[in-house]
C-alpha atoms as an extended CHARMM CRD file, in Angstrom:
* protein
*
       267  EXT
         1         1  UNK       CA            144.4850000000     -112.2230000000       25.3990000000  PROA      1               0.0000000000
         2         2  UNK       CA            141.8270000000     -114.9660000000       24.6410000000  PROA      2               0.0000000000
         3         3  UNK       CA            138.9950000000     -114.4230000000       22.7750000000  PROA      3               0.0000000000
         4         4  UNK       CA            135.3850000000     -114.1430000000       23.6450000000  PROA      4               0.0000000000
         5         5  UNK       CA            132.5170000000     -115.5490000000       21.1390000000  PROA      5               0.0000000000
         6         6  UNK       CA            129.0430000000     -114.1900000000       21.8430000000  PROA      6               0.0000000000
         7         7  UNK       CA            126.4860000000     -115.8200000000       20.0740000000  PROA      7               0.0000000000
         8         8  UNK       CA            123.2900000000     -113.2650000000       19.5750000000  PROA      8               0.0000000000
         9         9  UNK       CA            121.3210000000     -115.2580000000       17.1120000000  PROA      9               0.0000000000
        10        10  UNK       CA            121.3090000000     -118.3660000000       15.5350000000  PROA      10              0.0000000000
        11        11  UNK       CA            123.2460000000     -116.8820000000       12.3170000000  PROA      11              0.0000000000
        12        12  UNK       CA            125.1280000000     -113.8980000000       14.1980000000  PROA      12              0.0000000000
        13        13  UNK       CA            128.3190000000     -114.0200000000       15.7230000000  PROA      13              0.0000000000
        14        14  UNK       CA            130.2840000000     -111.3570000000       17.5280000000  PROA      14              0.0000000000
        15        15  UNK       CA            133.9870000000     -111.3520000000       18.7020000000  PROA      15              0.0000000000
        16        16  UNK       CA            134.9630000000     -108.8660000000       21.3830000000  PROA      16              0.0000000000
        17        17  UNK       CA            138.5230000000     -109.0160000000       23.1060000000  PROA      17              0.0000000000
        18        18  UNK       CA            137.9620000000     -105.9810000000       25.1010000000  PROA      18              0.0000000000
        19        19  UNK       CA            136.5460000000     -107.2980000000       28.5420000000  PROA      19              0.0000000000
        20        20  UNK       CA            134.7540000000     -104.1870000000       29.3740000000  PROA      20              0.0000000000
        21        21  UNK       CA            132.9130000000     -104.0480000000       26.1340000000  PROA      21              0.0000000000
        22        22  UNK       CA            131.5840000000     -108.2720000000       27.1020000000  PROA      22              0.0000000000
        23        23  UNK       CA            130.9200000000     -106.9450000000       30.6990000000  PROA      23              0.0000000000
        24        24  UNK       CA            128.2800000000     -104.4340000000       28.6610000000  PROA      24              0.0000000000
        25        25  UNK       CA            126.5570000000     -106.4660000000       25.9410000000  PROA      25              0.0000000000
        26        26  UNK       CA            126.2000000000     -109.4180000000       28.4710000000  PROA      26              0.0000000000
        27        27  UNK       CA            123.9950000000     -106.6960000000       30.5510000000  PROA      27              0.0000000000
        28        28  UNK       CA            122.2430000000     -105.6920000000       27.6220000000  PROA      28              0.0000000000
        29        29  UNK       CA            121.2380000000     -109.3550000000       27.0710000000  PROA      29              0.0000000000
        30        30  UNK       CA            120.0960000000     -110.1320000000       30.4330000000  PROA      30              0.0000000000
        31        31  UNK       CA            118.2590000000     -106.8090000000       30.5760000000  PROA      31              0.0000000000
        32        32  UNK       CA            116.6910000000     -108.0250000000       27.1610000000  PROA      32              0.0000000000
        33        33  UNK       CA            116.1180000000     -111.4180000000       28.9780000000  PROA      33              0.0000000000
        34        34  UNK       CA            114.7040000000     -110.3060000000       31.6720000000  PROA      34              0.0000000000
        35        35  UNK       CA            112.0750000000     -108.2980000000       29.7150000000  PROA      35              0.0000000000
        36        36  UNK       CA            110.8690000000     -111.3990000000       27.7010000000  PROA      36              0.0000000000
        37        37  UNK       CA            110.5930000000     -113.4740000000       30.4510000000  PROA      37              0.0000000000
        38        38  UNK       CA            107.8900000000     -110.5850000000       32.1300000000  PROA      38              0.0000000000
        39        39  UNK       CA            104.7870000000     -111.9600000000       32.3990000000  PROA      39              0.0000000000
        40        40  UNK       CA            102.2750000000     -109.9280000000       30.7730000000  PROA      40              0.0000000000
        41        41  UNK       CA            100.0380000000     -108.5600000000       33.4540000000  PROA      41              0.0000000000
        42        42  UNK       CA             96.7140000000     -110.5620000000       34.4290000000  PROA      42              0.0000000000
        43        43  UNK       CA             94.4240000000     -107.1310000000       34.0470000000  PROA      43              0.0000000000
        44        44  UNK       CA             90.8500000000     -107.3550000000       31.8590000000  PROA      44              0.0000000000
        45        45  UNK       CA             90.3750000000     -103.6350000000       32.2830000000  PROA      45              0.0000000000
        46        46  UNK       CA             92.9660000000     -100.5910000000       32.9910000000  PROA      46              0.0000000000
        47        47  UNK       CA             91.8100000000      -97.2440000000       33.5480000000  PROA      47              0.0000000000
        48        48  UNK       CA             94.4970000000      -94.3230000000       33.3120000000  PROA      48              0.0000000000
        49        49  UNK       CA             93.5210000000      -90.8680000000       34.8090000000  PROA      49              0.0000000000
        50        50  UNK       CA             89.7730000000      -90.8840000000       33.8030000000  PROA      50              0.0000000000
        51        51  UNK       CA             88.1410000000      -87.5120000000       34.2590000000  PROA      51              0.0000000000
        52        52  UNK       CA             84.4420000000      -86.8810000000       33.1010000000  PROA      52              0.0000000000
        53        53  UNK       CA             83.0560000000      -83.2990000000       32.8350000000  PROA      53              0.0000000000
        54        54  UNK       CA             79.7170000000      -81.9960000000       31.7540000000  PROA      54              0.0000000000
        55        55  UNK       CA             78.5390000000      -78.4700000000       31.3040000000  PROA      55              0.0000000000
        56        56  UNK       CA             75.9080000000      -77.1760000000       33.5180000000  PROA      56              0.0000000000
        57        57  UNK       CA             74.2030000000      -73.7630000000       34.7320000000  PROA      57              0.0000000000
        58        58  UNK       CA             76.4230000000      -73.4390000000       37.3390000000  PROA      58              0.0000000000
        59        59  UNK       CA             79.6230000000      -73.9370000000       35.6530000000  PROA      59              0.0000000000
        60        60  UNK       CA             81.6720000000      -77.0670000000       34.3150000000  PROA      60              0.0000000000
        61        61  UNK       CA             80.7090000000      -80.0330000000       36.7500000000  PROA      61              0.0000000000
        62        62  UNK       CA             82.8430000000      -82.8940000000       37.2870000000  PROA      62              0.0000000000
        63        63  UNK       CA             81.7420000000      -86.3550000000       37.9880000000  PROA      63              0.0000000000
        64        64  UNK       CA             84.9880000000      -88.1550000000       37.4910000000  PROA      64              0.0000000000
        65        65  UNK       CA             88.5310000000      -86.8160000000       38.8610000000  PROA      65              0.0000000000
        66        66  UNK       CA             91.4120000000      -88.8120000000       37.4030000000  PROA      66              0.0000000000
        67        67  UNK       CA             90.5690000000      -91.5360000000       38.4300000000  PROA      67              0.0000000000
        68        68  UNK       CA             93.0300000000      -95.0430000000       37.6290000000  PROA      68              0.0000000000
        69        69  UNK       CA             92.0930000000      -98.6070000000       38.5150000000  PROA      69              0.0000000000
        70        70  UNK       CA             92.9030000000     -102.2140000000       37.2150000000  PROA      70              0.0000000000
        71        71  UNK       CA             90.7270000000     -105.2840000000       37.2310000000  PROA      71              0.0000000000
        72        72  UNK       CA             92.4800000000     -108.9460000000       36.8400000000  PROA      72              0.0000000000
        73        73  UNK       CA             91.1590000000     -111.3420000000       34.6140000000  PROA      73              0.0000000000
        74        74  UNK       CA             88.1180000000     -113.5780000000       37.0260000000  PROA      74              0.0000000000
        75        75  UNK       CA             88.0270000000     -111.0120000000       39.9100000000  PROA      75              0.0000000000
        76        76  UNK       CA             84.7950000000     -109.1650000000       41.1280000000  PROA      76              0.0000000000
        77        77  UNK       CA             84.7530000000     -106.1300000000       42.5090000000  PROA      77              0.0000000000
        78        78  UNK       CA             82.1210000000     -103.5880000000       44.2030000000  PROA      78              0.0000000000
        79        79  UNK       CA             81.7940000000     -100.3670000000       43.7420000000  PROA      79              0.0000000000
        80        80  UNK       CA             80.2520000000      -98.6110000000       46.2150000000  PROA      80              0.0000000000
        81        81  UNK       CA             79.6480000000      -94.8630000000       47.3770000000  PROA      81              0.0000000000
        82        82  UNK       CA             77.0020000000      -92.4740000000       47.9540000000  PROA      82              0.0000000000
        83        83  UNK       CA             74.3900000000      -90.9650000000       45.1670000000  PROA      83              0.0000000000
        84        84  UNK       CA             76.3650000000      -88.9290000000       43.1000000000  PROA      84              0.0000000000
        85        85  UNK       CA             79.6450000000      -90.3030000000       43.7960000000  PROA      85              0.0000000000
        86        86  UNK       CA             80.5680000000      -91.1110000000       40.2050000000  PROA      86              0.0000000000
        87        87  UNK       CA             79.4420000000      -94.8430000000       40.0820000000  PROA      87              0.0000000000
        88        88  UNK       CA             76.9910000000      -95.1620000000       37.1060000000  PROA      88              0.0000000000
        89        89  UNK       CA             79.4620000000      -92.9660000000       34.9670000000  PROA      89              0.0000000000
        90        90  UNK       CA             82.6950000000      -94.7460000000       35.7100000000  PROA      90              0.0000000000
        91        91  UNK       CA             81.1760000000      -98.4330000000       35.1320000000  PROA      91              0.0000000000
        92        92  UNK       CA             79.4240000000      -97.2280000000       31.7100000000  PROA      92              0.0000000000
        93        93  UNK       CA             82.9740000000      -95.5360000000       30.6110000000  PROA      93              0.0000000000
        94        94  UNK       CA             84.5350000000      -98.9740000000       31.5810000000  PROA      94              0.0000000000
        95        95  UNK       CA             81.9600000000     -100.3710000000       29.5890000000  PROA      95              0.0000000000
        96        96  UNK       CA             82.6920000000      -98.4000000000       26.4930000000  PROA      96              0.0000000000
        97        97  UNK       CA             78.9440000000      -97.0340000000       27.0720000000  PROA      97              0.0000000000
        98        98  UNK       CA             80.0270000000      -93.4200000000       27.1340000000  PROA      98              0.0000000000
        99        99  UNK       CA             83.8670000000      -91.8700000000       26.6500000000  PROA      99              0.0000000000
       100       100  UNK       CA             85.8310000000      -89.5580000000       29.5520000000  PROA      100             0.0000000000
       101       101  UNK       CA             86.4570000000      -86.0700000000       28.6700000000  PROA      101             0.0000000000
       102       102  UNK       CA             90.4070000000      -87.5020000000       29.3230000000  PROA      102             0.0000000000
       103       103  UNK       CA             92.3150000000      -90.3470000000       30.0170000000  PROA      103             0.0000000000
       104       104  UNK       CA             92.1990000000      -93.7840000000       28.7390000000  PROA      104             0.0000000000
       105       105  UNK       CA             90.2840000000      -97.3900000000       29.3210000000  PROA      105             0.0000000000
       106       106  UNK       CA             91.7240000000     -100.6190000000       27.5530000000  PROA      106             0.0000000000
       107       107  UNK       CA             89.2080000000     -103.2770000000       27.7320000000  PROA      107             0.0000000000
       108       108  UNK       CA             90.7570000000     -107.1440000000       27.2300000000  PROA      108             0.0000000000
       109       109  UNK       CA             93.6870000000     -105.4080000000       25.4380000000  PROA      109             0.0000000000
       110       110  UNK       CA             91.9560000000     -103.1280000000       23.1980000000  PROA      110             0.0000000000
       111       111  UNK       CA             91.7890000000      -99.6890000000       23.9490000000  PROA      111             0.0000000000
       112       112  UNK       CA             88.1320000000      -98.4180000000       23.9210000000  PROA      112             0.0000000000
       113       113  UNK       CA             88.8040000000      -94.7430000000       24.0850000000  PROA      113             0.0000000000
       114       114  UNK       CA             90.6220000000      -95.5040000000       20.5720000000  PROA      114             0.0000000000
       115       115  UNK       CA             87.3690000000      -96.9310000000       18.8160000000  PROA      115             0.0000000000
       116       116  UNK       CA             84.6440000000      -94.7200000000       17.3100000000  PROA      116             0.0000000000
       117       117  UNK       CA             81.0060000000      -96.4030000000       17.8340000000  PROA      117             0.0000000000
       118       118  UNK       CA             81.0560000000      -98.6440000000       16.0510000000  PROA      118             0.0000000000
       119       119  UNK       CA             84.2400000000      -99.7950000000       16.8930000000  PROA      119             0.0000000000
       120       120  UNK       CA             82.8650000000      -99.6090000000       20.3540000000  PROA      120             0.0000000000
       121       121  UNK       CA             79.4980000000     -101.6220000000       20.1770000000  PROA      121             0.0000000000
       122       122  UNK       CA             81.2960000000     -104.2560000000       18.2140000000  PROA      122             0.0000000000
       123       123  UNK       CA             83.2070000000     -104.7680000000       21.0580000000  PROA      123             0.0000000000
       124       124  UNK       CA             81.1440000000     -104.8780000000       23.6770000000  PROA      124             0.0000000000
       125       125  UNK       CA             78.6750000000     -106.9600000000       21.6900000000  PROA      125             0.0000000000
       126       126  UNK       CA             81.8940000000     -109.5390000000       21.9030000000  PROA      126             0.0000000000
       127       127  UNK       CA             83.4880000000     -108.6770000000       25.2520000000  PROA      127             0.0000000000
       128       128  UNK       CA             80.8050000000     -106.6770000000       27.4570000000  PROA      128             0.0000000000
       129       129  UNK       CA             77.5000000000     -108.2310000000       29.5110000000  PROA      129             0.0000000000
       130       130  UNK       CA             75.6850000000     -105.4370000000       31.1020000000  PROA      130             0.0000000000
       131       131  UNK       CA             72.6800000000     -105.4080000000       33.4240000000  PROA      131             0.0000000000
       132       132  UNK       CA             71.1160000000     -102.4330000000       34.1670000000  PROA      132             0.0000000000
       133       133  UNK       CA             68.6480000000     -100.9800000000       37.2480000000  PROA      133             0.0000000000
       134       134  UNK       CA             65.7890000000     -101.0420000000       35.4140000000  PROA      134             0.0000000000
       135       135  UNK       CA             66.3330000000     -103.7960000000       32.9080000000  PROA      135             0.0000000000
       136       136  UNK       CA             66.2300000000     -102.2450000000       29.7910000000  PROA      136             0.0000000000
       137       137  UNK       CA             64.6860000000     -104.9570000000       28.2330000000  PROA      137             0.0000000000
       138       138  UNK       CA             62.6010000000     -104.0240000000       25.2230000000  PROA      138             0.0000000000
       139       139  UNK       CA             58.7940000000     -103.8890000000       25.8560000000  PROA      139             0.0000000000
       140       140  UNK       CA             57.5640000000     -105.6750000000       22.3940000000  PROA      140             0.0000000000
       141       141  UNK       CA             60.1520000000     -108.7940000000       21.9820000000  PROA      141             0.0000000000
       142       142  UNK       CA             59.3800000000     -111.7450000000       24.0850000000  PROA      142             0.0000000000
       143       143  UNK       CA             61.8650000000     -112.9000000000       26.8550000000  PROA      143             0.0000000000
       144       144  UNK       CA             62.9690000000     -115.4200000000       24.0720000000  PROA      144             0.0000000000
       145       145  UNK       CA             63.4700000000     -112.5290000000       21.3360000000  PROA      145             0.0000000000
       146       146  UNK       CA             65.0850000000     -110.4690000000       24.0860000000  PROA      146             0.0000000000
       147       147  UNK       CA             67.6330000000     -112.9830000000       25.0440000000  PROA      147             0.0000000000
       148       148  UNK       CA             68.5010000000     -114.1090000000       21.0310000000  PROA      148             0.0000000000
       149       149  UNK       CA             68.7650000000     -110.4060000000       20.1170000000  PROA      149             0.0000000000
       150       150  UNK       CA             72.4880000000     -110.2940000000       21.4390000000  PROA      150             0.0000000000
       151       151  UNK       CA             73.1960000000     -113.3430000000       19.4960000000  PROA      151             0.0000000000
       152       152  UNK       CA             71.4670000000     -112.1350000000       16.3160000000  PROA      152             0.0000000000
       153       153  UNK       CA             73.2070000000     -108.8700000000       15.9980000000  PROA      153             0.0000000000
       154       154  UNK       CA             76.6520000000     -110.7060000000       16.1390000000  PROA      154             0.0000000000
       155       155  UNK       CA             75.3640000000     -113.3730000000       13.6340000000  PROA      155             0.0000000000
       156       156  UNK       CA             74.7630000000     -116.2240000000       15.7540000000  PROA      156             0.0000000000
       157       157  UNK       CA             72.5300000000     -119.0630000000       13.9280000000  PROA      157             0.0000000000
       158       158  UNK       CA             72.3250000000     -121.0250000000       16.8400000000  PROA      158             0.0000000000
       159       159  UNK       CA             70.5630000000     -117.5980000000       18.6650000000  PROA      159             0.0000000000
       160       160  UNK       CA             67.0130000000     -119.3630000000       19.0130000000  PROA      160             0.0000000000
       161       161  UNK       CA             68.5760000000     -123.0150000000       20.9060000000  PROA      161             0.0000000000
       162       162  UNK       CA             71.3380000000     -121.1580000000       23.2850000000  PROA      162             0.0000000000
       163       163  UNK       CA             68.5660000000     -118.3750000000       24.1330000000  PROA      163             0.0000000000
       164       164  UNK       CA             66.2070000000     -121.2330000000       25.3950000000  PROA      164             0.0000000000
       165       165  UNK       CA             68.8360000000     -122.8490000000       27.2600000000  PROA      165             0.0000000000
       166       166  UNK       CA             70.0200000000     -119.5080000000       29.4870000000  PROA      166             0.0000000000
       167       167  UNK       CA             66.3670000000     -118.6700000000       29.9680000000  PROA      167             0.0000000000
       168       168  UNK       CA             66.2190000000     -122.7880000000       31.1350000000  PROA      168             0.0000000000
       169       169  UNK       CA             69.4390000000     -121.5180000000       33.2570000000  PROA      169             0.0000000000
       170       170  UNK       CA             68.0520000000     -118.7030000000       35.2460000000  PROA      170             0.0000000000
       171       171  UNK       CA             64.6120000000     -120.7080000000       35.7910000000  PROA      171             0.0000000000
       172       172  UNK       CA             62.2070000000     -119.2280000000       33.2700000000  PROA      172             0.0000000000
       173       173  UNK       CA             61.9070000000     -122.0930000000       30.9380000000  PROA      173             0.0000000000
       174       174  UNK       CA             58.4390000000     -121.7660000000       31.0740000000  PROA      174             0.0000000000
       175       175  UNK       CA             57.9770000000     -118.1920000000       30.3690000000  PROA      175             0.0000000000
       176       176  UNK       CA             59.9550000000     -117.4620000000       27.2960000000  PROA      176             0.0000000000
       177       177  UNK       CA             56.5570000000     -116.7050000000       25.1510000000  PROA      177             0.0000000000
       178       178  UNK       CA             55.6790000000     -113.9170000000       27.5190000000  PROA      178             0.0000000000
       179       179  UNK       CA             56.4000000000     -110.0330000000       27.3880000000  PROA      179             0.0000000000
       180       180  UNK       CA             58.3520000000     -107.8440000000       29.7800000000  PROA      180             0.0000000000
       181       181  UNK       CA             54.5600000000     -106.2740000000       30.9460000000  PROA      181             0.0000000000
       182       182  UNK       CA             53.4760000000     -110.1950000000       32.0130000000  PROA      182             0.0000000000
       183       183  UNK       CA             56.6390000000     -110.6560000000       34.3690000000  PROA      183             0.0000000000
       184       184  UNK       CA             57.4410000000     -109.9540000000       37.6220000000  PROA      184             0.0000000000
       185       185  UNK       CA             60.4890000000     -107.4660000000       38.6700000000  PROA      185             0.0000000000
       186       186  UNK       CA             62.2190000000     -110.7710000000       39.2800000000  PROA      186             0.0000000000
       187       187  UNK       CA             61.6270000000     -112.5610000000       36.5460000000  PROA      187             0.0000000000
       188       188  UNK       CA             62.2490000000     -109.4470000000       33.8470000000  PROA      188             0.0000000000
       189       189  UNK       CA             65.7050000000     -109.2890000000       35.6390000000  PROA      189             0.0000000000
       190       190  UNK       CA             66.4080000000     -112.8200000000       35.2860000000  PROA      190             0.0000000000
       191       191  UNK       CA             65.6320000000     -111.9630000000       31.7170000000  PROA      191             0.0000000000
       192       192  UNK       CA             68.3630000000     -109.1120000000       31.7770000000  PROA      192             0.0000000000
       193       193  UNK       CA             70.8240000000     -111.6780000000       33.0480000000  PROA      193             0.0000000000
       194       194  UNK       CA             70.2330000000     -114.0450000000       30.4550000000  PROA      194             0.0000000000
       195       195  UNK       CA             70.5570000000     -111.7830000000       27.8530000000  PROA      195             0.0000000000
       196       196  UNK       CA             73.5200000000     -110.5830000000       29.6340000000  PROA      196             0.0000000000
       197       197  UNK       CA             75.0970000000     -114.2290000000       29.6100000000  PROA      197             0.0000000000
       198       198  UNK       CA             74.0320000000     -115.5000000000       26.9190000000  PROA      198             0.0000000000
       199       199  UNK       CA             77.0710000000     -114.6960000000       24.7180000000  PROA      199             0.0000000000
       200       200  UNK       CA             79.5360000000     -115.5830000000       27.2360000000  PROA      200             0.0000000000
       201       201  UNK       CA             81.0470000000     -112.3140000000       27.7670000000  PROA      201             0.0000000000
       202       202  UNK       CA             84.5640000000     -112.0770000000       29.4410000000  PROA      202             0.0000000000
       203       203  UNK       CA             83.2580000000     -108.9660000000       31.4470000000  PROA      203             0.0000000000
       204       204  UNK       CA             79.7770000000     -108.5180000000       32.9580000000  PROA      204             0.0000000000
       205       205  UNK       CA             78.6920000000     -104.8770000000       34.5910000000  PROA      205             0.0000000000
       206       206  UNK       CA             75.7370000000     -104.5190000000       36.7680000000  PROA      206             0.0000000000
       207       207  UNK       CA             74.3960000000     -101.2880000000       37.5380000000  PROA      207             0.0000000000
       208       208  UNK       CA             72.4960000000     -101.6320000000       40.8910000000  PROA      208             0.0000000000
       209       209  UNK       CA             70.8570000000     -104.1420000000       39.6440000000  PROA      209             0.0000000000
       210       210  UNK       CA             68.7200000000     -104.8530000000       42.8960000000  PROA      210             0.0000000000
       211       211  UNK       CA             67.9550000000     -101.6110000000       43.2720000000  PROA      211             0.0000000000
       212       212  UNK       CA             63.9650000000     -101.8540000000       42.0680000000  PROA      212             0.0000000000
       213       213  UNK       CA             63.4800000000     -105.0340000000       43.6550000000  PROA      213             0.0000000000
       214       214  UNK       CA             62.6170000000     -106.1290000000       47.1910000000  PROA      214             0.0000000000
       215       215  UNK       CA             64.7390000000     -107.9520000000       49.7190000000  PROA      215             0.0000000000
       216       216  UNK       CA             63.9280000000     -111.2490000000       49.1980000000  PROA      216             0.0000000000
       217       217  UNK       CA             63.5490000000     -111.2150000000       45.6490000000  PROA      217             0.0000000000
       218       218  UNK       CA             66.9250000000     -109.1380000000       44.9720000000  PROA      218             0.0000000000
       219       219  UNK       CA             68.8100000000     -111.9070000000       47.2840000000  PROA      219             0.0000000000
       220       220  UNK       CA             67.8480000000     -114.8800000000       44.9940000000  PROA      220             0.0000000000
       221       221  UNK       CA             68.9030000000     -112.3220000000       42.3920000000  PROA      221             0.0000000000
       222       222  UNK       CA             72.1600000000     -111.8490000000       43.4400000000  PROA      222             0.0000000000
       223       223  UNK       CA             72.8820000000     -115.6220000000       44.2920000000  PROA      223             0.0000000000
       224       224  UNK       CA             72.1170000000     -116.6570000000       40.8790000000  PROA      224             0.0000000000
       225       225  UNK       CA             74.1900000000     -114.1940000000       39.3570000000  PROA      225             0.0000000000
       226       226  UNK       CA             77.5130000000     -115.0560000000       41.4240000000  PROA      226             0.0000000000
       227       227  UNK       CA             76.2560000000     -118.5770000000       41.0530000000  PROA      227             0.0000000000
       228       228  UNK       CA             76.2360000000     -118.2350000000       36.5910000000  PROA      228             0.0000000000
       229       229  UNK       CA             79.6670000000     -116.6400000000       37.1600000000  PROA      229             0.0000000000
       230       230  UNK       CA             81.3730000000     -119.2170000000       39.1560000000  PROA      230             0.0000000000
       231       231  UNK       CA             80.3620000000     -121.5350000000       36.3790000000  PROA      231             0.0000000000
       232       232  UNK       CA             80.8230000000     -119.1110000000       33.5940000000  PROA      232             0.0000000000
       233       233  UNK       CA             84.2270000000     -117.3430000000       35.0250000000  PROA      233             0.0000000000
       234       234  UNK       CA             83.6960000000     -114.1050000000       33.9520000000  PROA      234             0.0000000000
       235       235  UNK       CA             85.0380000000     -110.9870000000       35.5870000000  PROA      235             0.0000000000
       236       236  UNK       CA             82.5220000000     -108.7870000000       37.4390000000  PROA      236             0.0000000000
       237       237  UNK       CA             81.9000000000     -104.9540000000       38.0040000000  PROA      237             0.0000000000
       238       238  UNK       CA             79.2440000000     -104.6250000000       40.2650000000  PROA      238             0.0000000000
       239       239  UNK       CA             77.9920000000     -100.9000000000       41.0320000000  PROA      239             0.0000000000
       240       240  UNK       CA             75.4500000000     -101.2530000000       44.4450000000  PROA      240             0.0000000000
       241       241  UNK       CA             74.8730000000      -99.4770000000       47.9530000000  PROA      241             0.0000000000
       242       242  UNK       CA             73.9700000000     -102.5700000000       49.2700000000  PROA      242             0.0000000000
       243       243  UNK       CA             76.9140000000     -104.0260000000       51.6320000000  PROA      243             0.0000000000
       244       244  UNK       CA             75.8090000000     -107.7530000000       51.2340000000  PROA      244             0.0000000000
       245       245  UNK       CA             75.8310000000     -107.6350000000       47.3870000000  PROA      245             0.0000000000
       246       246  UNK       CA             79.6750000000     -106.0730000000       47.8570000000  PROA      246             0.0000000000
       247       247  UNK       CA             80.7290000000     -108.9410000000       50.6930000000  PROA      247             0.0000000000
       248       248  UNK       CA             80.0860000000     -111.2540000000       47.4510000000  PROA      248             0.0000000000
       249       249  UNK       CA             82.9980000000     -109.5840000000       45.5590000000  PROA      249             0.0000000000
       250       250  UNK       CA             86.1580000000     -110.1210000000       46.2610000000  PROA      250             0.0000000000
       251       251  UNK       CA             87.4040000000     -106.2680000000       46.3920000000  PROA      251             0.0000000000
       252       252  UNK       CA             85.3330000000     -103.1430000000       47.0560000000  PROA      252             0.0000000000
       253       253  UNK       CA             85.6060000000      -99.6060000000       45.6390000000  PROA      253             0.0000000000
       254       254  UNK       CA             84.7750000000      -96.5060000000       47.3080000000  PROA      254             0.0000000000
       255       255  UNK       CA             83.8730000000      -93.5060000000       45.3900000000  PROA      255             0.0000000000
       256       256  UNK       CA             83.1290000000      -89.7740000000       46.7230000000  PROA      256             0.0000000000
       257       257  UNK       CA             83.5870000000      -86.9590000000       45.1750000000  PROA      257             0.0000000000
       258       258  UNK       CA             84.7480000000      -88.4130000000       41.7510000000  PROA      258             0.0000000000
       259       259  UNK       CA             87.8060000000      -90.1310000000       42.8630000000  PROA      259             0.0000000000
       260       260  UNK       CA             88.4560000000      -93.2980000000       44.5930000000  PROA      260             0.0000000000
       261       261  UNK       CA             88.6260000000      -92.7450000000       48.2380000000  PROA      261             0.0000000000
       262       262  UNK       CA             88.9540000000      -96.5590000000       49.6730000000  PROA      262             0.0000000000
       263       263  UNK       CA             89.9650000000      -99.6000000000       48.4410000000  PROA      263             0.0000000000
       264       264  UNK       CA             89.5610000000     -102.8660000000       50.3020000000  PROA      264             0.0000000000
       265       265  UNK       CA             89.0540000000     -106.8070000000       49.9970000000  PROA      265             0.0000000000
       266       266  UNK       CA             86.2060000000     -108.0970000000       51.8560000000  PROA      266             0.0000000000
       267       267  UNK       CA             87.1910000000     -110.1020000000       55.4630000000  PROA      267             0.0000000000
């Protein structure tokens, strides 16, 4: 009976003359094959049964009800739903913001219901833009000082010269001297989009982020957000009841109840 050589590695050699014992380690190395050539999957953010409860007078409430999801690497989605729905506390857990009473996020590989914090803020201040409702932008720093303070909590010397340049980038050039109380609704939330881009995050979330502004005003918003992130690439999480902010994205969420009740891409 002739003898078979497998070769396993480039210093290991094994000799089997027993055809049924080949027939089994040449599965085992395709199997093993077949797992290394996987590609790893595209996904910036996984969620894995979230649930989020609170106490209240009338009993444990919950806002979340294992929920899972999975956001590729570029892609924006909308996610949409009534008042109450769940939307504001899913995208701050998938922001690291706050932590689900179970389940799990991982966040560009890392899982952020693994970190303390710290571990948490550090981060987002690497990973995570954020733009909120009512642009959280604090009252006694300049727009200038507001934009840099990103950059100068993660050590950036250059925080000054790229803080200029987004402000130059969303239009307000001009207005970097002046305080949140001496801009417009517009203009403080091109502010919080700087600030949010300024560090080139791989994620951005937006919190109805037009929500405080009018029609005309939260339009130009919205195109010069989609417009920064066409040139930035950067995937986006966009919470909003508006349905012409969510045609922008290309897949929608629906939330009711706590749990995702419709998922769809835009026509």
């Amino acid at each position: 009976m002739p003898w078979l050589a497998l070769r396993l590695s480039p210093s290991t050699r094994m000799i089997f003359s027993d055809p049924a014992a080949v027939n089994v380690i040449n599965r085992l190395i395709k199997n093993i094959t077949d797992l290394n050539m996987e590609p790893t999957p595209n996904f910036i953010i996984r969620a894995a049964d979230l649930t989020k409860q609170v106490n209240s007078p009338a009993g444990v409430l919950t806002i979340l009800d294992n929920i899972s999801l999975e956001v590729k690497y570029g892609e924006s989605v909308a996610i949409t739903g009534v008042s109450g729905s769940g939307k504001s506390t899913l995208i701050g857990i998938l922001a690291g913001l706050d932590l689900p009473t179970s389940g799990s996020v991982t966040l560009d590989n890392v899982e952020l219901t693994g970190l303390d914090e710290t571990g948490r803020a550090r981060l987002r201040n690497r990973k995570v833009g954020f733009v909120f409702q009512t642009f959280q932008l604090l009252p006694g720093l300049t727009a200038l000082e507001n934009v840099m303070l990103p950059l100068e909590l993660a050590g950036n010397s250059d925080a000054g010269e790229l803080a200029r340049e987004q402000l130059a980038e969303v239009g307000l050039a001009a207005r970097t001297a002046h305080y949140p109380n001496q801009l417009s609704g517009g203009e403080q939330q091109r502010v919080a989009i700087a600030r949010a881009f300024v560090g080139r995050p791989a994620v951005l979330f937006a919190d109805e982020m037009t929500g405080n502004l009018d029609r005309k005003t939260a339009g130009h918003i919205i195109e010069l957000l989609f417009d920064l992130n066409s040139e930035r690439g950067a995937t986006l999480v966009l919470v909003t009841h508006d349905e012409a902010v969510a045609t922008h994205c290309s897949r929608t969420l629906t939330l009711d109840g706590g749990r995702i009740i419709h998922s769809d891409v835009p026509a």
